[in-house]
Each structure stands twice: as structure tokens, then as C-alpha cells.
C-alpha angles and dihedrals in degrees: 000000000000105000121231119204112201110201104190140129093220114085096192079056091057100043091046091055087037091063094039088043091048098067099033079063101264127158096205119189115183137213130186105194120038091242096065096049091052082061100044102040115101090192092217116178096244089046121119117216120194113190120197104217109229122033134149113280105004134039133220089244092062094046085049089057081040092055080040100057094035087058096249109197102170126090121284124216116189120209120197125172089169094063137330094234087065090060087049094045086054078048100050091043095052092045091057089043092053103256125147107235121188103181155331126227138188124231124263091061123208110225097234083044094055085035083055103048083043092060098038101053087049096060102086095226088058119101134113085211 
């Protein structure tokens, strides 16, 4: 199973891409703040990370820098409900810091449009980056 970490301050969010991941044979571990994700994530090199932009604390741009500086070789998938350029602008950033991202969404998130970034970061040939 290729594990998914979720990385979003909205519960109903989490448990929405924890039902669609779980029969397209993810593994999801979530995580609500930023700081507990940084403790669970494994960082494996199959593992798909989805990042909500803008949460309390800490924002997507500086767990990109984090994935960055742990080596992250898995897919990223950014998440914005504030605006969709912010999600580009993650995009843009992890691409120049070598990172592999699959696709960015806008909340809210059609179900066949989470299913298809889904599949898509899991197939290994898949990566804007």
C-alpha cells in the first residue's frame, strides 16, 4: 500500500480524502496541525503527501522547505481553499527545490477530481516536477 499523509486543519477535509484514498489502496495517516505531521511522516520515497495551504501556525510554503530539507522523494499534492495561486505558488516553489508534485486542487474538492490526483500521484511516471 502506498501511504498518504494528509496534512489539514479541517477534519471533515481529512475524513473526506481518508474514505476516496482508502479504496484506491492508500494507507492515509492524518495529521491536523503541521507539527504533528513533522513527527509522524516517514517521509518514505512511495509516500504521497497532500498539504492544505494555509493552517494555523504553520503554512504549506514552509512544509514544503521542511520535505525539502528531509529529502522528500515521494509526490506532493497542494490543497488551497484561500486561493488557487497560493497552491501554484507551493507548486512552483517545490518544483525549484526538487521536489516531485502531482497536483493541486481547490477546495472545495470534487470527489472525481480528489479520486484523479489521487491516482495520478500514486502511478509512479506521474510528477510535474
Amino acid at each position: 500500500m502506498t501511504r498518504l499523509y494528509v496534512v489539514d486543519d479541517d477534519w471533515g477535509f481529512l475524513e473526506l480524502v481518508q474514505e476516496v484514498a482508502a479504496p484506491l489502496g492508500f494507507d492515509t495517516v492524518v495529521a491536523a496541525a503541521p507539527k504533528d505531521f513533522k513527527s509522524l511522516c516517514g517521509c518514505e520515497a512511495d509516500a504521497v503527501v497532500m498539504i492544505d495551504m494555509v493552517m494555523p501556525e504553520t503554512d504549506g510554503i514552509e512544509l514544503v522547505s521542511w520535505l525539502s530539507e528531509q529529502g522528500f522523494a515521494g509526490k506532493l499534492i497542494f490543497v488551497s481553499g484561500f486561493a488557487e495561486q497560493y497552491a501554484e505558488m507551493a507548486s512552483a516553489l517545490a518544483v525549484a527545490s526538487g521536489l516531485n508534485v502531482a497536483d493541486t486542487l481547490a477546495k472545495p474538492v470534487k470527489l472525481d477530481r480528489l479520486r484523479k490526483a489521487l491516482v495520478a500521484a500514486k502511478n509512479p511516471a506521474s510528477s510535474r516536477g
